[in-house]
C-alpha positions as CSV (number, residue, x, y, z in Angstrom):
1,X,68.1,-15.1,-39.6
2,X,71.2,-13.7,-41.1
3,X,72.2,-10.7,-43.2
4,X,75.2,-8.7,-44.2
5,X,77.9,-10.7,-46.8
6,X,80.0,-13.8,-47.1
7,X,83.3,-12.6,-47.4
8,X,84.9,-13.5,-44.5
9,X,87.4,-16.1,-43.8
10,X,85.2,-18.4,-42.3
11,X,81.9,-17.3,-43.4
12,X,79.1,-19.6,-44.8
13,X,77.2,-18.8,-47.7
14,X,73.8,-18.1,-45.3
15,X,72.9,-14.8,-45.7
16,X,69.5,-15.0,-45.5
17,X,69.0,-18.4,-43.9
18,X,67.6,-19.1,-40.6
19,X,66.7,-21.3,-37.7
20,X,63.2,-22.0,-35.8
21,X,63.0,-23.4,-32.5
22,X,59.2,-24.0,-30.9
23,X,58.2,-26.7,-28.7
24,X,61.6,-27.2,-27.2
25,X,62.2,-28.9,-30.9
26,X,64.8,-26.9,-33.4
27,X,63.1,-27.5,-36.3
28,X,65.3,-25.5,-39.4
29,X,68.8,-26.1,-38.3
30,X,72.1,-25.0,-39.5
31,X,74.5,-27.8,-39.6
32,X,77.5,-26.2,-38.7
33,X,81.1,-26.5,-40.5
34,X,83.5,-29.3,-41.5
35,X,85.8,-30.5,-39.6
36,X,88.3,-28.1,-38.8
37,X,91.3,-29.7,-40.3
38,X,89.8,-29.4,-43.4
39,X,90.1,-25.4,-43.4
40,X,94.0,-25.9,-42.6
41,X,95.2,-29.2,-43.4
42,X,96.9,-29.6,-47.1
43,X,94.9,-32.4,-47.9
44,X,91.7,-30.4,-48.0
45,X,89.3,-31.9,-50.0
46,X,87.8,-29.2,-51.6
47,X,91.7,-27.6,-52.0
48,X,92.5,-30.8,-53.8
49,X,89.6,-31.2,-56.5
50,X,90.8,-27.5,-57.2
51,X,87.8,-25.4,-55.3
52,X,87.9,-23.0,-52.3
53,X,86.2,-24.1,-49.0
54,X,83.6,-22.1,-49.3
55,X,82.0,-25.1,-51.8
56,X,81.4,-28.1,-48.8
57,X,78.1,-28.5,-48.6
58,X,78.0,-27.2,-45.1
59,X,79.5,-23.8,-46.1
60,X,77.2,-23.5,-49.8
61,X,74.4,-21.8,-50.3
62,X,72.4,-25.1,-50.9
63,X,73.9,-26.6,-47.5
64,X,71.6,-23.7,-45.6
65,X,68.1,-22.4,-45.4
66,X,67.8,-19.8,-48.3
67,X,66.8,-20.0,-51.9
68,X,69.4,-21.5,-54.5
69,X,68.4,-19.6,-58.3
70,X,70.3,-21.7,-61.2
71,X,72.2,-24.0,-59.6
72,X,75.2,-24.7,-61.3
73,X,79.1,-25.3,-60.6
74,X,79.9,-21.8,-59.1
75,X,78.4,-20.3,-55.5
76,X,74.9,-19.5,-55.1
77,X,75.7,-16.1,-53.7
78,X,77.7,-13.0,-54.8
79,X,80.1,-13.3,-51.0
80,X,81.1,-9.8,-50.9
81,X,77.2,-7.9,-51.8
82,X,75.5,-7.3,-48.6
83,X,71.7,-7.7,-47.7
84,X,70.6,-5.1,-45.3
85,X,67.6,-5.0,-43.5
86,X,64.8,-2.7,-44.9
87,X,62.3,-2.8,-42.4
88,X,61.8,-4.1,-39.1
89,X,59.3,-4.3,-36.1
90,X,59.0,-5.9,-32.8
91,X,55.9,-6.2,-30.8
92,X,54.6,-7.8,-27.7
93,X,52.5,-10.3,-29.8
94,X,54.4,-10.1,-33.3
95,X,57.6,-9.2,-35.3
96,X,59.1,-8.7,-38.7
97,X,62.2,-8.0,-40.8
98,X,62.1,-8.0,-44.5
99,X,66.4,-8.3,-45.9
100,X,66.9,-6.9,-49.1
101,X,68.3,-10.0,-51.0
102,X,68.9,-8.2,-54.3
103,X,72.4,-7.6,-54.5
104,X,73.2,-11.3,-54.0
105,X,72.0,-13.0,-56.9
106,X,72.9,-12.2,-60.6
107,X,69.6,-13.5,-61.9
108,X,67.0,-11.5,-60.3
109,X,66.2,-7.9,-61.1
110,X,65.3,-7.5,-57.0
111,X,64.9,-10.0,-54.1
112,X,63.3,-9.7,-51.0
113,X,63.0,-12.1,-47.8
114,X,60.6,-11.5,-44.5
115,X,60.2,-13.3,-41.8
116,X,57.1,-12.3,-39.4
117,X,56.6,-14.1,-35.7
118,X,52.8,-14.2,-35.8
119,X,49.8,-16.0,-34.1
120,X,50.7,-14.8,-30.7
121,X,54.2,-15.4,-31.7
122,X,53.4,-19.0,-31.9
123,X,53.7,-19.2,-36.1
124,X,56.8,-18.1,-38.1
125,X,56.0,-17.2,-41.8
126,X,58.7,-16.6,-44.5
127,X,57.8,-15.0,-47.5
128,X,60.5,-14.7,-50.6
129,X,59.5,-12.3,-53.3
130,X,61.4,-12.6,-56.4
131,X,61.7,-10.7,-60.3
132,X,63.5,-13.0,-61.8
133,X,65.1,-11.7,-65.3
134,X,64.5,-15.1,-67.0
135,X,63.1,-18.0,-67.2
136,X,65.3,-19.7,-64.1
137,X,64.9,-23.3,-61.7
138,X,64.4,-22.4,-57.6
139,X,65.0,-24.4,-55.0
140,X,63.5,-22.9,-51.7
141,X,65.1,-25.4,-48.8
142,X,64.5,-26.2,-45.4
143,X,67.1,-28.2,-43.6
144,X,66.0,-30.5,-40.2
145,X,66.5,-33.2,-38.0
146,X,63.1,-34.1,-38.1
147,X,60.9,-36.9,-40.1
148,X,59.4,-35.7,-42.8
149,X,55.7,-36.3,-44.3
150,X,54.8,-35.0,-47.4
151,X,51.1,-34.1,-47.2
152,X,50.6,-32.6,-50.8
153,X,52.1,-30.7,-52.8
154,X,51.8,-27.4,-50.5
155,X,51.9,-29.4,-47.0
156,X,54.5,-30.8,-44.9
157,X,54.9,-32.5,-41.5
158,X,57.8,-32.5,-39.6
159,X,57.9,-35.2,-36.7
160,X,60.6,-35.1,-33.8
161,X,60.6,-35.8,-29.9
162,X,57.2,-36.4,-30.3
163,X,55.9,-33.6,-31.6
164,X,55.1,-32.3,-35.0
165,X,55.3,-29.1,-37.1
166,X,53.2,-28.5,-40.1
167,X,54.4,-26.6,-42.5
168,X,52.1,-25.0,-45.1
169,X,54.1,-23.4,-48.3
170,X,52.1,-21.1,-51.4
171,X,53.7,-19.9,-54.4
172,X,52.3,-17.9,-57.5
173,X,54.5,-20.2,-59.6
174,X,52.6,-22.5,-61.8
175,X,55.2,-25.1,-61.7
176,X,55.9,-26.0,-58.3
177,X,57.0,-29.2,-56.5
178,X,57.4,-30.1,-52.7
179,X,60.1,-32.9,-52.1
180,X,62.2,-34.2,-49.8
181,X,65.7,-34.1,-50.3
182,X,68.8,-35.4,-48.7
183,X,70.9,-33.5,-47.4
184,X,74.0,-33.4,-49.9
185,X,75.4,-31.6,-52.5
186,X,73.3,-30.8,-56.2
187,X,74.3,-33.0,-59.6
188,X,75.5,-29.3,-60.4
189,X,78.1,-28.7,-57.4
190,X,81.2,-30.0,-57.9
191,X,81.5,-33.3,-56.2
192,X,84.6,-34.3,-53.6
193,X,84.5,-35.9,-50.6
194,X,81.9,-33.8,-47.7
195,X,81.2,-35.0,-43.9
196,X,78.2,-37.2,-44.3
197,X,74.5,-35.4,-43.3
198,X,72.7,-38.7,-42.9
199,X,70.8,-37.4,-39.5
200,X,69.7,-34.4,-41.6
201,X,67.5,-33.9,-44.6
202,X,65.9,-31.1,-46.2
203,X,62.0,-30.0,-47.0
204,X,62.5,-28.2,-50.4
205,X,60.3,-26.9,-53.1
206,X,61.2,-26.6,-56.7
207,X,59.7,-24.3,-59.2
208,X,60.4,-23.4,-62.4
209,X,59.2,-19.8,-63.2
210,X,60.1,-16.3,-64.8
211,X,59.3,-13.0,-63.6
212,X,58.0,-12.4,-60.8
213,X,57.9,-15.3,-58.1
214,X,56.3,-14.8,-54.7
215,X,57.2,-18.2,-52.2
216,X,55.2,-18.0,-48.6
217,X,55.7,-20.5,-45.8
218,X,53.9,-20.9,-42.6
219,X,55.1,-23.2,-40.0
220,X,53.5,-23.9,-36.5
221,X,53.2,-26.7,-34.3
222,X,50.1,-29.4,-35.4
223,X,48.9,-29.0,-31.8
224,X,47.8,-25.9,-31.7
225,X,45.8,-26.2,-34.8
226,X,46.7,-22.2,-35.9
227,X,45.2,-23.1,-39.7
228,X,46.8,-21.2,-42.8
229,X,46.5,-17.2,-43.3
230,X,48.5,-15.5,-46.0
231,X,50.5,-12.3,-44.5
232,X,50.3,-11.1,-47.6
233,X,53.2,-9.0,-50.0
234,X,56.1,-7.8,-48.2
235,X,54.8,-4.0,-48.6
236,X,51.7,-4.2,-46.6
237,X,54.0,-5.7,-43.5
């Protein structure tokens, strides 16, 4: 996972976004960039409809593995704040880091993100909590390769090379919905021409909610048959 800011020249807007490889299968990928001509080249899309390149899909906030709060025309992300990691611990068995998110987003009051290796290090959880300081739309989003099932509305599996990953996700949030999505910019981005992501697509979950929001996902591989268990809040990690 990432932390630290946006601000440089060719930063994405990822800071808090991450990857997960098991089973020789990267399940949550990053994409990558666009083309390189694009940064350079005058006929920039992005340059041309009047936008910096920091608004391709593949450099947005929505274009990565984080949580997008109010989408609208502008970046997810504030690019020069700075999440820093609180805690951290490593273990023969285990691990966790919990980034302090807060400083990113203008429409929480404080925003935290942990990720904890568990199971024998065969089970990666991810737990967002959230104060929102109104009522606001979430989009919690998972970018792969793979083929994905939707089980209900708190399950997923992802199928690839033959094997699959279920993913399990919880929320507090009464209004809730697990989709898949493709992956491409929002209604509320402002649309120009993007490299096509037609071999990707993303596992997201939608909520509407105020206050506070707590999001936890579990992923592990079907296999192994590891079951659900809630690491519970960030504090008692």
């Amino acid at each position: 996972f990432r932390g630290g800011s946006s601000n440089q020249a060719h930063d994405h807007l990822d800071v808090g976004g991450f990857v997960y490889t098991i089973g020789g299968v990267r399940w949550a990928v990053d994409i990558g960039k666009e083309p390189y001509s694009y940064l350079t080249d005058e006929n920039n899309p992005s340059i041309q409809a009047g936008y910096d390149s920091k608004y391709f899909y593949r450099r947005k906030g929505e274009g990565h593995n984080i949580v997008v709060i109010n989408p609208d025309d502008k970046l997810e992300t504030d690019i020069n704040a700075k999440a820093e990691i609180e805690r951290y611990e490593f273990g023969e068995n285990s691990a966790y880091a919990i980034l302090d998110m807060t400083k990113l987003y203008d429409d929480v009051t404080e925003y935290k993100r942990g990720f904890m290796l568990t199971d024998s290090r065969r089970s990666l959880i991810v737990r967002d909590e959230i104060n929102l300081k109104s009522q606001s739309e979430l989009y919690w989003f998972m970018t792969t390769r793979a083929e994905i099932e939707i089980v209900d509305n708190t399950t997923a599996i992802l199928t690839e090379d033959g094997k699959r990953l279920k993913v399990e996700i919880n929320t507090n949030a009464p209004d809730a919905e697990l989709s898949i999505m493709a992956a491409e910019l929002l209604p509320t981005s402002p649309q120009f021409n993007n490299s096509p992501n037609s071999e990707y697509s993303k596992l997201a979950l939608k909520v509407s909610a105020s206050g506070e929001v707590n999001i936890t996902a579990k992923m592990y591989l079907e296999e192994e048959n590891i079951g659900w268990s809630d690491a519970g809040s960030l504090e008692s990690w």
